[in-house]
N, C-alpha and C positions, 0 to 999 in steps of 0.2 A: 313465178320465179321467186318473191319475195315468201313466199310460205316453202318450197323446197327450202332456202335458204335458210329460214327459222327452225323446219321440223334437223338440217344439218346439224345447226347450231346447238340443239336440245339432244339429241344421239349422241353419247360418249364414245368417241374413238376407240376403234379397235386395234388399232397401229402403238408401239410403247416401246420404249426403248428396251435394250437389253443390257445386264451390269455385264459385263464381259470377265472385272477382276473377281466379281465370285464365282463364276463357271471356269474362270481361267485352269484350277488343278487338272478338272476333268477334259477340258479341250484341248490345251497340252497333253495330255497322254492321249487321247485318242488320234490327233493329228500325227505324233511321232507316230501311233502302231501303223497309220496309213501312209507315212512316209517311207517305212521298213517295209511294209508289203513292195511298194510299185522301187524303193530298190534295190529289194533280193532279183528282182526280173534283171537289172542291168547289171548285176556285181557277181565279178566268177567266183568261184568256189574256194579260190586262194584267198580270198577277203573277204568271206564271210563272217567271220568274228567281228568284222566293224559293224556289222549289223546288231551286235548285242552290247557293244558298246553305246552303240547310240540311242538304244535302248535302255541302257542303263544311268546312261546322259540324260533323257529325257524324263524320265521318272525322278530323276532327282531335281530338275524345272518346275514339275511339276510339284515334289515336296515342298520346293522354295516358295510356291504358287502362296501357300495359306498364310504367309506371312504379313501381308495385308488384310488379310481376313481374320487376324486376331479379333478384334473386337464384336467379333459375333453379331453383325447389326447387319447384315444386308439379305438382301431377297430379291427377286426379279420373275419373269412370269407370272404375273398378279392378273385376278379379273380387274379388269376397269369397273366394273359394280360392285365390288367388295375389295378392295386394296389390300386388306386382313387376307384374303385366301391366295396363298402363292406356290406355286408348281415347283419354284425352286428358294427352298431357305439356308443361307451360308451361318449358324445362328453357331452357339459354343460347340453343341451335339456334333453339328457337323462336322465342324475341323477338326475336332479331336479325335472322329473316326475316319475322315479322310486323311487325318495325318499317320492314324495305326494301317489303313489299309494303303497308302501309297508308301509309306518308309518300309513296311510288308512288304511288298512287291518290291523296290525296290533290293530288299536284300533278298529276294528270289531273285531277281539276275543277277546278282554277284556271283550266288552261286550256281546258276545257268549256264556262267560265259564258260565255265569248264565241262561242264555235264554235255550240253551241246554238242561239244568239240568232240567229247571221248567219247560219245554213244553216236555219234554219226546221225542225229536226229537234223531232218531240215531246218536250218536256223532261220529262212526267211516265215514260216510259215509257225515256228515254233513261239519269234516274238511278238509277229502280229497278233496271237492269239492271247499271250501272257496281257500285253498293254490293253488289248478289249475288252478281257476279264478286268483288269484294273480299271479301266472306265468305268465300266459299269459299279465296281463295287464303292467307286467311289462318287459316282454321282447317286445313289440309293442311300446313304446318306440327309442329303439333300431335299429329297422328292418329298413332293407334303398334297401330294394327290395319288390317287390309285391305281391310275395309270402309268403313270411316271414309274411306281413304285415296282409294280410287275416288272414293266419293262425293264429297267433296271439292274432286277433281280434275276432274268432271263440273258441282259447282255453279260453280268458276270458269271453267270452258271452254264449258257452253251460252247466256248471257249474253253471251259476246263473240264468239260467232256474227252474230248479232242488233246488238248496237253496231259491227262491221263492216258490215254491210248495212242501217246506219240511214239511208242517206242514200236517199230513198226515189225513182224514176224515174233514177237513175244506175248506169250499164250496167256502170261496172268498177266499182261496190260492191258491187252482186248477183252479180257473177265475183266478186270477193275471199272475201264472204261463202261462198257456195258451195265454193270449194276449200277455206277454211278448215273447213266445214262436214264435206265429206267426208275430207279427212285427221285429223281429230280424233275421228269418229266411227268408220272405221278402225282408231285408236291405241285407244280404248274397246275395243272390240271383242277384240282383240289380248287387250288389258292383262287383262279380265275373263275369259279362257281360262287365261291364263297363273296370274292366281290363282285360280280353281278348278284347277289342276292340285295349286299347290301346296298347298290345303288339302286334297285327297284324297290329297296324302302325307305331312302335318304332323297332319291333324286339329285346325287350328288356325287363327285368324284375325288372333289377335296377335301382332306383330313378333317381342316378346323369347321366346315360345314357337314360331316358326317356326323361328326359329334356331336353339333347342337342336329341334326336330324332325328339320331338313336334319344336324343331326350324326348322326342316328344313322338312316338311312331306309332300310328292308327292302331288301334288292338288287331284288325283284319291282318296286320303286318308285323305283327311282333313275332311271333314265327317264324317267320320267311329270315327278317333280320335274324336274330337269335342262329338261326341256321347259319345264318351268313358270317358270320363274327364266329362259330364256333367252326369252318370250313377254313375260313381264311387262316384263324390260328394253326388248323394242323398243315397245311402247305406250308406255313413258316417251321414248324415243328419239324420238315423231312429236313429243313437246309439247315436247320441247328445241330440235327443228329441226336437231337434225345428221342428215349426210349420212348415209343417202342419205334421208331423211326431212324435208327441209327446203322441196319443188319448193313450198310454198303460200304463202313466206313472203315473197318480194317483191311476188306480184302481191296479195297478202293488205294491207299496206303501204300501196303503193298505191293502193286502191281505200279504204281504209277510213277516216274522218275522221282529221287527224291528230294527233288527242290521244288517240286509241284507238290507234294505229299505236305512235305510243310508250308507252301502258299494256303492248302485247302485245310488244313490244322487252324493257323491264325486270319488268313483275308476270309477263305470261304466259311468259313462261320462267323466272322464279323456281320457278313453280309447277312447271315440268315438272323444273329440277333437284333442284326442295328432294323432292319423290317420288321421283328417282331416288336421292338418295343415301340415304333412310331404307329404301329398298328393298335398296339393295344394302349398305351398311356395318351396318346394325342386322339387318333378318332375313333377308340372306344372304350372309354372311359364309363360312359352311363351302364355297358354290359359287364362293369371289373367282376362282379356277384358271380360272372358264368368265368370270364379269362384267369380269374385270381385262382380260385383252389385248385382248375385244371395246371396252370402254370407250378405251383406248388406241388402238385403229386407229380407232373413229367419231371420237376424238379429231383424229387426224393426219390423215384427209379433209374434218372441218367444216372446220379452221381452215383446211386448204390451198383448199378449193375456194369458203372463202367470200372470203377472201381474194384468189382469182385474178378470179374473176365481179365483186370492187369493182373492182379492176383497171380492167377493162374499160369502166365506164361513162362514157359522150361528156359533156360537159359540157353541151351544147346539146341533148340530147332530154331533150324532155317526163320530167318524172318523175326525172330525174337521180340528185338530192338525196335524195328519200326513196329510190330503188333504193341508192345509196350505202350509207346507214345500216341498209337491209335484208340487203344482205350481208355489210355492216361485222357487223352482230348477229350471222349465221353463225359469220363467222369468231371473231368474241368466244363463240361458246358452244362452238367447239374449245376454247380456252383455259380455259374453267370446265371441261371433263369430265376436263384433265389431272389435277387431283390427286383426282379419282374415282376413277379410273382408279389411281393411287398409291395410296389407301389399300387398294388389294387386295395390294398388295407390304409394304406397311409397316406402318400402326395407321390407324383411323379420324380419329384428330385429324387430318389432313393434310386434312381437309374445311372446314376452318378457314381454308386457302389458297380454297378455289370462294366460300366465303362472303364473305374480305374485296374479293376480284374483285369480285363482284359488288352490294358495297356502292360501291366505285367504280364501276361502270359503269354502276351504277343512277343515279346524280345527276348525271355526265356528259353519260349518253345521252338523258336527259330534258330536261337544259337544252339539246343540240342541237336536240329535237324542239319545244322552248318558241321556240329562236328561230325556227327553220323555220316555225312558225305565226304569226310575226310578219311575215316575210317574206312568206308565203302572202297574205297580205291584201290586197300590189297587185301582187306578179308569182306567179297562182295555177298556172303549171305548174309550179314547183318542179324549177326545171332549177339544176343546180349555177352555171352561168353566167350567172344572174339573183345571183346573192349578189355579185357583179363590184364595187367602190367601195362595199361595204356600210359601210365604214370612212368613207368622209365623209358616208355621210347618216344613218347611224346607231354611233357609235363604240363607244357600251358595246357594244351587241347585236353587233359585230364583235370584236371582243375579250372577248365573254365565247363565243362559236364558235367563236374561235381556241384559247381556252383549254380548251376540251371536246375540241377534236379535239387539242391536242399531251395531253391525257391521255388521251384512247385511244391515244395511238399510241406515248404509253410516253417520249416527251420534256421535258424541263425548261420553261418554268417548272412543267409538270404533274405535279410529283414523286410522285404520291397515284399517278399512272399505273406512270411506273416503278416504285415498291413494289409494285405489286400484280403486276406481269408477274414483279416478280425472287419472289416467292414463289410464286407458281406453276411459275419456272420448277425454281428449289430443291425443290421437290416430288416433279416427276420426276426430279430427278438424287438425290435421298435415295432413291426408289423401285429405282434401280438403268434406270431406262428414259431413260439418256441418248440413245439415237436420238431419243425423243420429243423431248427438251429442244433438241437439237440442231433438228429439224425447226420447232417450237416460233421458237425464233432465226430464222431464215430467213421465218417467217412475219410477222413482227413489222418484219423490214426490207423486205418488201414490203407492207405496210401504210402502213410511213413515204410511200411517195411519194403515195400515194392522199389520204391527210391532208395530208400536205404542199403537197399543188394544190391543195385547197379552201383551207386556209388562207391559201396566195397570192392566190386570189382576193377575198377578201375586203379586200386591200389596193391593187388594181391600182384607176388612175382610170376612173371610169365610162365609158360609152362614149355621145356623140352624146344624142338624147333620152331616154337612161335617167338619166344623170345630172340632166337638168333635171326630174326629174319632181317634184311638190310631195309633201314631207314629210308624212304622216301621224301622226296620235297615237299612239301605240300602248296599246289598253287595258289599264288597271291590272291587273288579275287576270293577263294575259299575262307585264306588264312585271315582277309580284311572281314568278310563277314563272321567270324568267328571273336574275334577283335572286337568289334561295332556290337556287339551283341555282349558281348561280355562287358565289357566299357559299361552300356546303356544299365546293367543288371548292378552294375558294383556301384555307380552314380545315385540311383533309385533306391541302393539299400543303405547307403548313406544318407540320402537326402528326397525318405520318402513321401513328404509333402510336397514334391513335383508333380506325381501321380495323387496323391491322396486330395490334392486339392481341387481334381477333379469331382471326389465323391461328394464332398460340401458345396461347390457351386450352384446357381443356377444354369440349367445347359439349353432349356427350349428357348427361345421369343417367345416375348411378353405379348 
C-alpha cells in the first residue's frame, strides 16, 4: 500500500484545470450555433428571423468575449510534462485574429438577417452552420498542436461547403458548392499526409515541440520530414487561394449567397493564413530554406495572376462585380503571403505586417460586399455597370464604395490602405527580397486602374431608364453593416496606428 502510494505521489496528474475565459469567444459561439439548431425544431416559420437575431446576439458575446484576453498571457491544455507545450494559446496573435474573424462574422449576419428572408433559405440550418464555421475559425487561431489545427480548420471549412450551396434548385450554387467542396477536401487530404509525415519524424503533435524535433531529425528521416513540411504547406496553400490553388474561387463567389461570398473573401482566408503562419513560423522554423522562397514565388503569381484576371473583367457581363472582388481577393492574398514569406529571412514578428493587412481588408472588403448586396436588391446580376449613377440615387452607399476600393487600391483619402501596403512592402525589402517588393509595386499600379473604373462608375449619370427607376429602402441590418464598415475604414485611415500597431508588436508567447 505504502509503495502504490509513493509510486501515486511520484506520477504527475493528468486531471488540470480548464481557463474557460480564454475558450470563452469560441464556446460562446458554438453553444449559441447549438442553441439555434434545437430551436428552429420548436419555432414556426412566422419567427424565424429571431433565430438570426440571436445569432447575431451571440457573435457579438462572443466578440465581447476577448476583452479579458487583452493581455495576451493565457493558455490552457498543457502537457503536465512540459507546461511550455499547449493545445490552446489565447497569446496577442490569437485575439487579433479571433477578433477579425468573429467581428467578420458577425457582420455576415447583419447582412444574412435579410438575405435569409428574401431568398427563402432555411434559417434554422443556414445559422447553425454560419456559427460552426465561426467556431472553428476562431478556435484555429488558438491551436498550438496538429491536431487541434486540422481539426479546426475542417470545423470552419465543412459548414461553408453547405452555406455555399444553400441556395437550394440553383444551378451555379450547386457548381460553386461543389468545386469548393472538392478543392478543400483535396487541401485536407494533402494537409493530413503532410502531418503524419511530420509526426513520424518529430514524435510529436505540438507546435513548440515540432520545432525543437525538425532541429534535430535522424538523417534516415530528413526526407520524410522535408516531405512533410513541404505537403502540409500546400494544404494550407488550397485554403489561402493562391496560385496555383486558387481555380474555385471565382466561380465559388459567385454562385454562393452574397454574404457568404464575403464571409469566405475575409473569415475563410483568415482561416487558411492564420494555419499557414503558425505552421510555418512556430513549428517549422528549422525548414524556413524550403517554406521561405516557396512562400515567395506563390506570393509573386497570386498577386500577379489575381491581379491580371481583375483586369480583365467587362463591365457588362453578368456577375462582373462579384468576379472583380473575387480576384481582387487573389491578388490581396499574394500581398498577405509577402511578409510570410519574410519572416523565413528575418524573425517571425514580420507576421505582424500579414496580420495588420488583413485587419484592413477585412473591414473594407466586407463593406464592398455590404454594399454589393444593397445593390443586389434591384439590379440582381451584379454587373460592374449596374453601380452606373449609384451617386444620385443612393450617395452614402456611393461613397462609402468609393471609399473601400481607394483603400484597396492603396490611395488617399484611404490612408489605412496605403499603411498597410507600405508595411508589407517594408517587409520584403527588410527580408532582403527586393525583387519581391519591387514586383509587389507593379502589382499594386495595376490594380489602381481596376479600382479606379469602378470608382468612376459610381459617379457617372445614370443612363435612360436606369436612372428613373423608384428608390428602394434599403434594410436596416444592411444599411448598419455598411455604416460599421464604413465607420471602422474612415477611423483607421485617420488613426492608422490602431492597426499598424499590430505590425511592430510582439504577437506569439514568449
Amino acid at each position: 500500500m505504502t509503495a502504490l502510494t509513493a509510486l501515486a505521489a511520484e506520477t504527475p496528474s493528468l486531471v488540470q484545470s480548464v481557463d474557460w475565459t480564454a475558450i470563452a469567444p469560441v464556446v460562446i459561439t458554438a453553444v449559441v450555433g447549438l442553441a439555434v439548431l434545437v430551436a428552429d425544431l420548436f419555432t414556426a416559420e412566422r419567427h424565424k428571423p429571431v433565430l438570426g437575431w440571436i445569432s447575431v446576439a451571440g457573435l457579438a458575446a462572443a466578440t465581447a468575449a476577448l476583452i479579458p484576453l487583452r493581455a495576451g498571457d493565457r493558455s490552457t491544455f498543457c502537457l503536465t510534462a512540459d507546461p511550455e507545450a499547449c493545445s490552446y494559446v489565447a497569446d496577442h496573435f490569437t485575439v487579433v485574429v479571433q477578433f477579425l474573424v468573429l467581428a467578420g462574422a458577425l457582420l455576415t449576419a447583419l447582412l444574412s438577417v435579410t438575405a435569409v428572408r428574401d431568398t427563402r433559405m432555411p434559417a434554422g440550418e443556414y445559422w447553425f452552420l454560419l456559427l460552426s464555421s465561426a467556431a472553428g475559425a476562431a478556435l484555429l487561431p488558438a491551436s498550438r498542436d496538429l491536431a487541434t489545427l486540422i481539426v479546426a480548420l475542417e470545423v470552419a471549412s465543412l459548414p461553408a461547403f453547405a452555406l455555399v450551396g444553400m441556395r437550394r434548385g440553383d444551378r451555379l450554387s450547386s457548381e460553386a458548392a461543389l468545386k469548393f467542396f472538392l478543392s478543400s477536401v483535396t487541401a485536407t487530404a494533402v494537409s493530413l499526409m503532410g502531418v503524419s509525415f511530420v509526426y513520424a519524424a518529430t514524435g510529436s503533435m505540438h507546435l513548440t515541440q515540432v520545432a525543437d524535433g525538425l532541429e534535430d531529425v535522424p538523417g534516415q528521416l530528413d526526407t520524410l520530414a522535408m516531405a512533410g513540411v513541404a505537403l502540409t504547406l500546400v494544404g494550407f496553400a488550397f485554403k489561402t487561394a493562391a496560385v496555383p490553388f486558387h481555380f474555385w474561387v471565382p466561380d465559388t463567389y459567385v454562385g454562393a449567397p452574397l454574404p457568404i461570398a464575403g464571409y469566405l473573401s475575409v473569415v475563410g482566408k483568415a482561416v487558411g493564413f492564420t494555419g499557414l503562419v503558425l505552421v510555418t513560423v512556430i513549428a517549422f522554423p528549422a525548414y524556413s530554406q524550403i517554406w521561405g522562397p516557396a512562400l515567395a514565388v506563390l506570393a509573386a503569381l497570386t498577386m500577379t495572376l489575381g491581379n491580371a484576371a481583375a483586369l480583365r473583367q467587362s463591365p457588362d457581363r453578368p456577375h462582373s462585380a462579384v468576379r472583380l472582388l473575387a480576384w481582387s481577393s487573389v491578388g490581396q492574398a499574394g500581398y498577405l503571403l509577402v511578409p510570410i514569406a519574410a519572416a523565413a529571412y528575418t524573425e517571425r514578428d514580420q507576421i505582424g505586417s500579414t496580420l495588420a493587412y488583413a485587419l484592413m481588408y477585412a473591414a473594407v472588403n466586407l463593406g464592398a460586399f455590404a454594399v454589393a448586396a444593397l445593390v443586389a436588391r434591384t439590379k440582381p446580376l451584379h454587373r460592374i455597370s449596374d453601380y452606373r449613377g449609384l451617386y444620385a440615387e443612393r450617395p452614402l452607399a456611393a461613397l462609402s464604395l468609393a471609399f473601400f476600393l481607394l483603400c484597396l487600391a492603396g490611395l488617399p483619402p484611404g490612408i489605412i490602405g496605403l499603411f498597410a501596403k507600405v508595411t508589407v512592402f517594408r517587409s520584403a525589402v527588410d527580408a532582403g527580397l527586393g525583387w519581391l517588393a519591387v514586383l509587389m509595386a507593379v502589382n499594386v499600379v495595376i490594380a489602381l486602374y481596376y479600382y479606379l473604373r469602378w470608382t468612376a462608375v459610381l459617379f457617372r449619370a445614370p443612363e435612360g431608364a436606369e436612372g428613373a427607376q423608384a428608390r428602394t429602402k434599403a434594410p436596416w441590418p444592411v444599411a448598419a453593416a455598411i455604416v460599421a464598415t464604413a465607420v471602422t475604414a474612415v477611423v483607421l485611415s485617420g488613426a492608422p496606428q490602431l492597426v499598424l500597431r499590430v505590425a511592430s508588436g510582439s504577437l506569439f508567447a514568449q
